[in-house]
Every structure is written in structure tokens, then in C-alpha cells.
C-alpha positions as CSV (number, residue, x, y, z in Angstrom):
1,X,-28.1,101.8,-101.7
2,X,-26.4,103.6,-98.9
3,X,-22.7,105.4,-99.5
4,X,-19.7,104.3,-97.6
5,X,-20.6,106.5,-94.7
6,X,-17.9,105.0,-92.7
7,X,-14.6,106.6,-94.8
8,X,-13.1,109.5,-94.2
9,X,-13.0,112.8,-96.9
10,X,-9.1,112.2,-97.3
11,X,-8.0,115.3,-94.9
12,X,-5.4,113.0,-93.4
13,X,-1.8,114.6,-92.8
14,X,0.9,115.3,-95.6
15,X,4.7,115.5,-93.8
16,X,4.7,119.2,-92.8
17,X,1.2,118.7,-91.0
18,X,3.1,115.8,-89.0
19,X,6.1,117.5,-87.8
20,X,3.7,120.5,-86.7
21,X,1.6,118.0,-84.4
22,X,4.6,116.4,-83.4
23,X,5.8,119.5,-82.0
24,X,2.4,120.2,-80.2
25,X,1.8,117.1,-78.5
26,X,-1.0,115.5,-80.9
27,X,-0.3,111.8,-81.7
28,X,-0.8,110.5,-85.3
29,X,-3.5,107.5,-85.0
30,X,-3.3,105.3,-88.2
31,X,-7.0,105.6,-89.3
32,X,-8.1,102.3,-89.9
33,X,-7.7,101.6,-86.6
34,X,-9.4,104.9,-84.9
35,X,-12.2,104.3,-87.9
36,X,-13.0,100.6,-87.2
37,X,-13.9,99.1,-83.8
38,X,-11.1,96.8,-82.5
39,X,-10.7,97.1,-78.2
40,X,-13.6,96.5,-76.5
41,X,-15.3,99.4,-74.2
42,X,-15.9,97.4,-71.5
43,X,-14.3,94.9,-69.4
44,X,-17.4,93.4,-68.5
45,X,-17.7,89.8,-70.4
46,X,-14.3,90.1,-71.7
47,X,-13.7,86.4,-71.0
48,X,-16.8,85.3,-72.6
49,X,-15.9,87.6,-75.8
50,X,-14.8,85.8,-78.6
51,X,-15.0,88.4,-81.5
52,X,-16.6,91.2,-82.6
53,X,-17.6,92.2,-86.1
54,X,-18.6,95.0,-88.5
55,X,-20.5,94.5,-91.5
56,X,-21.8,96.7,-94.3
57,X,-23.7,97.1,-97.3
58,X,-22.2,100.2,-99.3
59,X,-21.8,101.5,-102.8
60,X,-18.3,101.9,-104.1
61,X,-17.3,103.0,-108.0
62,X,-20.7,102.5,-108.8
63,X,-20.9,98.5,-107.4
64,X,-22.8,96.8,-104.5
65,X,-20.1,95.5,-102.2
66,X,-20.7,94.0,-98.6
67,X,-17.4,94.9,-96.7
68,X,-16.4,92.7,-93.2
69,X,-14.2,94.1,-90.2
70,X,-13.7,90.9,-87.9
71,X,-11.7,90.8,-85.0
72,X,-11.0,87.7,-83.2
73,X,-9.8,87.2,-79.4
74,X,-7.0,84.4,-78.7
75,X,-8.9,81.6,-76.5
76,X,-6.3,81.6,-73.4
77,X,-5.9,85.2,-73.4
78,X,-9.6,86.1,-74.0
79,X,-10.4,89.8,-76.0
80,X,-8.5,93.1,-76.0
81,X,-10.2,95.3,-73.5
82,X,-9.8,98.9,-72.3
83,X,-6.6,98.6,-70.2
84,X,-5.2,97.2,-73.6
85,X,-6.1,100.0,-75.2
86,X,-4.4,102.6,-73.0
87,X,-1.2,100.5,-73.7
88,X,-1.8,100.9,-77.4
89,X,-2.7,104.7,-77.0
90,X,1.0,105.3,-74.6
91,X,2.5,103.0,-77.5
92,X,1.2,105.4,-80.4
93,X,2.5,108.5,-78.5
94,X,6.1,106.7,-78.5
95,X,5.7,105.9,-82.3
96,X,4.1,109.5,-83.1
97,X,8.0,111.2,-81.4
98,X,9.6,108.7,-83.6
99,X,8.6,110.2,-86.6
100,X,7.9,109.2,-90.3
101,X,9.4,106.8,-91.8
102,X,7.9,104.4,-88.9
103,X,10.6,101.5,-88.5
104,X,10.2,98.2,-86.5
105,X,11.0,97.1,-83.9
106,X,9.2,99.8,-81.5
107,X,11.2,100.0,-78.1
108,X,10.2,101.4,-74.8
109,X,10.5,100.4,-71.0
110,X,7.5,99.6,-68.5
111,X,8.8,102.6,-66.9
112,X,7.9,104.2,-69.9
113,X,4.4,103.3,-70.2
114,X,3.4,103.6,-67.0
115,X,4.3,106.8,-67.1
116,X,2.4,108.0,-69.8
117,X,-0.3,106.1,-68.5
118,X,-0.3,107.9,-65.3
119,X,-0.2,104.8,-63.5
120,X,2.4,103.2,-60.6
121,X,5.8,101.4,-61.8
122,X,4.7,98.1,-59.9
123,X,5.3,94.9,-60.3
124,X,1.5,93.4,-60.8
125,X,1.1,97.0,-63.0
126,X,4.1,95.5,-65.5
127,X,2.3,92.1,-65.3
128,X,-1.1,93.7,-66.5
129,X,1.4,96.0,-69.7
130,X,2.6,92.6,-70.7
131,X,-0.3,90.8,-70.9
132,X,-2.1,93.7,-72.9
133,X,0.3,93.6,-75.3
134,X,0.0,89.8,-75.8
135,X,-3.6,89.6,-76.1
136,X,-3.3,92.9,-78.6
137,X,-1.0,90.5,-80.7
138,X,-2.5,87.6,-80.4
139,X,-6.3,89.1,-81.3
140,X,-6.5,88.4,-85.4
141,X,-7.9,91.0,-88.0
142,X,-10.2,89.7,-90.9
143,X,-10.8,92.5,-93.5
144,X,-12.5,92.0,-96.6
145,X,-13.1,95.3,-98.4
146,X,-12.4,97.8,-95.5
147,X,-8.9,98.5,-94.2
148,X,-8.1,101.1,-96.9
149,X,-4.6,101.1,-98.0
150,X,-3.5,105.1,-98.9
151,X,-0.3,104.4,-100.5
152,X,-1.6,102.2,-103.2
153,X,-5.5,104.0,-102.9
154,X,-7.0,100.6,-102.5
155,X,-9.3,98.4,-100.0
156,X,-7.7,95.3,-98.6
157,X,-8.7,91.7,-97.9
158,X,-6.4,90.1,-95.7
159,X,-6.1,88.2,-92.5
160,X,-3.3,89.7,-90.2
161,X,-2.8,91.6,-86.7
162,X,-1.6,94.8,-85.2
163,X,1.5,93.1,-83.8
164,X,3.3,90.9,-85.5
165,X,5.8,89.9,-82.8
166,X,6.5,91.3,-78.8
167,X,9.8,90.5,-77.3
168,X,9.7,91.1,-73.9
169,X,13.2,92.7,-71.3
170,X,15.0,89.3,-70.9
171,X,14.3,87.6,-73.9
172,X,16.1,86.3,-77.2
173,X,16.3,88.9,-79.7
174,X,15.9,87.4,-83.2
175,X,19.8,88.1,-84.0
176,X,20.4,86.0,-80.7
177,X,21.3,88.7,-78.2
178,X,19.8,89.3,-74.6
179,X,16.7,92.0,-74.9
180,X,17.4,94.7,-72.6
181,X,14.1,96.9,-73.3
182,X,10.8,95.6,-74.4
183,X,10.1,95.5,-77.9
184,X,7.0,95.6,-80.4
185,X,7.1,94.9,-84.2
186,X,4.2,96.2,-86.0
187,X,2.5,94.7,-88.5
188,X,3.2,94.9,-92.4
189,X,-0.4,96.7,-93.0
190,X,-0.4,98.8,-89.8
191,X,3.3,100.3,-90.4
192,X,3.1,100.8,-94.4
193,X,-0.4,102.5,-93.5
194,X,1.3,104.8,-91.0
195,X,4.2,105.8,-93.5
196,X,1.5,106.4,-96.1
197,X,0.4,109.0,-93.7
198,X,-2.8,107.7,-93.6
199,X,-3.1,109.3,-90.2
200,X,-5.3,111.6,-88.0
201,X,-3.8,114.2,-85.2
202,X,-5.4,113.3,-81.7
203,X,-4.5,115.5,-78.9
204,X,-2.4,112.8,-76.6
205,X,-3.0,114.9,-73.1
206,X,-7.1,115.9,-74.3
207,X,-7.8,112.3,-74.9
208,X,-6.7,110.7,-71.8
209,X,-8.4,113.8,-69.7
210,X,-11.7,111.8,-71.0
211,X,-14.1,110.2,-68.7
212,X,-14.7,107.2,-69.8
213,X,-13.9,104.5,-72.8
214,X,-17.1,105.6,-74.7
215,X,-15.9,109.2,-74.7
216,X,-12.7,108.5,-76.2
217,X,-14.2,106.3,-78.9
218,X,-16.5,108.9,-80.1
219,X,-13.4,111.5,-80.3
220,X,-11.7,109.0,-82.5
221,X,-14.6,108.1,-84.4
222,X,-16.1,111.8,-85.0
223,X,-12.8,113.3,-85.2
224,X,-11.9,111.9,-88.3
225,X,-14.5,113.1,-90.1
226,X,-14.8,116.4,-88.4
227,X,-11.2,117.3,-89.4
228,X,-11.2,119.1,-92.5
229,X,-14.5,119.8,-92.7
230,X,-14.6,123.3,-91.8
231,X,-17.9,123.9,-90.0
232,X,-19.4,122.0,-92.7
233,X,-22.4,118.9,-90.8
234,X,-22.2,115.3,-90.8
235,X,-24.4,112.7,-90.9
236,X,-24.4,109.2,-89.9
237,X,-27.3,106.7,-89.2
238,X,-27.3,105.7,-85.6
239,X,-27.2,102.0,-85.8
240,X,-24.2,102.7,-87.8
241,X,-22.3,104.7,-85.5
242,X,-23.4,102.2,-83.0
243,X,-21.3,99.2,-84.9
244,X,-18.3,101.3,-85.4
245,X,-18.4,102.0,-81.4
């Protein structure tokens, strides 16, 4: 029976911890999300990519549970890729300078983006930010046993997505009025996840210096469990680490 290799010791942030990587330039990554694979690496058979999946076999208060991380790609719009997760990554650093208690909706420019991205302000550029964040929304979440839920210290199975809603400059605003920024509503599990501080510090301006998707991934996915540890080794079976890629 193999343990749940693929948690975290529970080293995430408590309020102080927040402000402090607030102040230094660190965004606050809800774990779940850093811990389980959901944007692809590559953009090479996006279009033909119609899910991907982690499974496991692990030991948990002394039972034999197999958990499931699914996430599925909207047909039309095809699978989240990389560009969609630099969108995501420019969208955390707006949400990390807002501070805890993390309130919908999220608003920000294109401007805005692109500048953190370190990209041009053009017109096909905006075209490429909105589509990201449709096919972000649109891609569904399956979880049976593995997006763990801090504030209530429990394991959820659920169906739901990162976004629930995008409203895009121009639109119709839900109380009827004429959007004049762009606007992102996160979803019931992502956002109570966040304010339970169930969070991990990544350094905003070290992580896009990377070279590469891979190398960002394995920050993510090694830095949660290096944080805390204190010099201390960790272990993880290959194939494993593989799957959480």
C-alpha cells in the first residue's frame, strides 16, 4: 500500500506569512492547483487533446482509496495549453496584491496582462488573452478524493471549474450595466481554498525567468513539498511525479 505521496506536509501560509510575500513579490498559488496537473506543457496536439487524468492508489486513515483528478477540454475550444497558463500565472499575481479575503469578481485590463506577461499590447495578442481565458473556463474539473479542502480538513468529490464566469470589456454585467474592464469570477472551490490559505509562495519574477513549461512545473510541483522541510529529503517514485507533470 503506497502513502499519499502526492500531499503536501501542511507548511502552507497563515496571514502574517501572506502579507510578508505580498510585500516581496512572491504570489500565493492555491495548492491544488500547483499540486495537480491541469494546463498542458505543450502545444503540440492541443487540438486532438481531449482530457487528461490522474489516478492513484493510496492509503488514507488507515483505508484503501483510489482518488481521480480529471480534467476535461471544451470540444470547440480544444484543451488549456501553455499560453493559457501564463494568463492564469499574470491572473494570480493580480489576485495575490488583492489580498486575503479573495472576493469575486477579479478585474484587470489586457493592458494589464500583457504587461506582466512581458508581451505587446496588440490586437491579435488580446485575441489570444481572451481565448485563454475561455478555454480555462470552459475546461471541467472531475475530483474524486483529491482536491483537499483546508478550511473544513477534508477531500472533495465534485465536478466544477476554475472559472465560473468571464465577462469580457463591452459586455453585460450581471446587474445590467456596460463592463468597462474585463472580469473573472472564480470558482466556489478555488476561492474558499484560497481564503483558507491553503496556499504556497512562488516567486512571480523567478518563475517566469524559467526556460521552459517543464521547468516551471517542476518548481510548482517540488516547491510545495520542499517548503517547510528544512533541508530534510524527499522522495517520490518516478512514474508518479511523471502523472503529476
Amino acid at each position: 500500500m503506497k502513502e499519499d505521496l502526492t500531499l503536501p506536509n501542511d507548511n502552507t501560509l497563515n496571514q502574517k506569512e501572506i502579507q510578508e510575500t505580498k510585500e516581496f513579490g512572491f504570489i500565493k498559488s492555491e495548492v491544488n492547483f500547483i499540486r495537480l496537473p491541469f494546463f498542458a506543457l505543450s502545444r503540440g496536439g492541443l487540438k486532438k487533446q481531449g482530457e487528461i487524468e490522474y489516478k492513484d492508489s493510496i492509503e488514507r486513515d488507515g483505508e484503501k482509496l483510489d482518488i481521480l483528478w480529471r480534467v476535461t477540454a471544451n470540444v470547440r475550444y480544444g484543451y488549456p495549453g501553455p499560453f493559457d497558463k501564463k494568463v492564469h500565472k499574470a491572473l494570480e499575481f493580480l489576485i495575490s496584491k488583492k489580498g486575503i479575503p479573495v472576493e469575486n469578481p477579479i478585474t484587470f485590463s489586457f493592458y494589464e496582462l500583457c504587461k506582466l506577461m512581458n508581451i505587446n499590447n496588440s490586437g491579435r495578442t488580446k485575441g489570444r488573452i481572451r481565448d485563454a481565458l475561455v478555454r480555462t473556463k470552459l475546461a471541467g474539473i472531475e475530483s474524486q478524493g483529491s482536491f483537499y479542502y483546508k478550511g473544513e480538513k477534508r477531500w472533495i468529490s465534485d465536478v466544477f471549474n476554475l472559472y465560473d464566469r468571464v465577462i469580457f470589456v463591452g459586455e453585460s454585467l450581471p446587474n445590467g450595466e456596460t463592463a468597462d474592464r474585463n472580469y473573472v469570477f472564480l470558482s466556489d472551490w478555488y476561492i474558499k481554498s484560497l481564503n483558507s490559505f491553503y496556499v504556497k509562495p512562488l516567486d512571480f519574477d523567478y518563475y517566469c525567468s524559467l526556460q521552459g513549461t517543464l521547468s516551471g512545473r517542476l518548481y510548482e510541483v517540488l516547491g510545495i513539498q520542499f517548503y517547510g522541510l528544512q533541508g530534510k529529503p524527499y522522495s517520490i517514485e518516478y512514474h508518479r511525479l511523471c502523472q503529476l507533470l
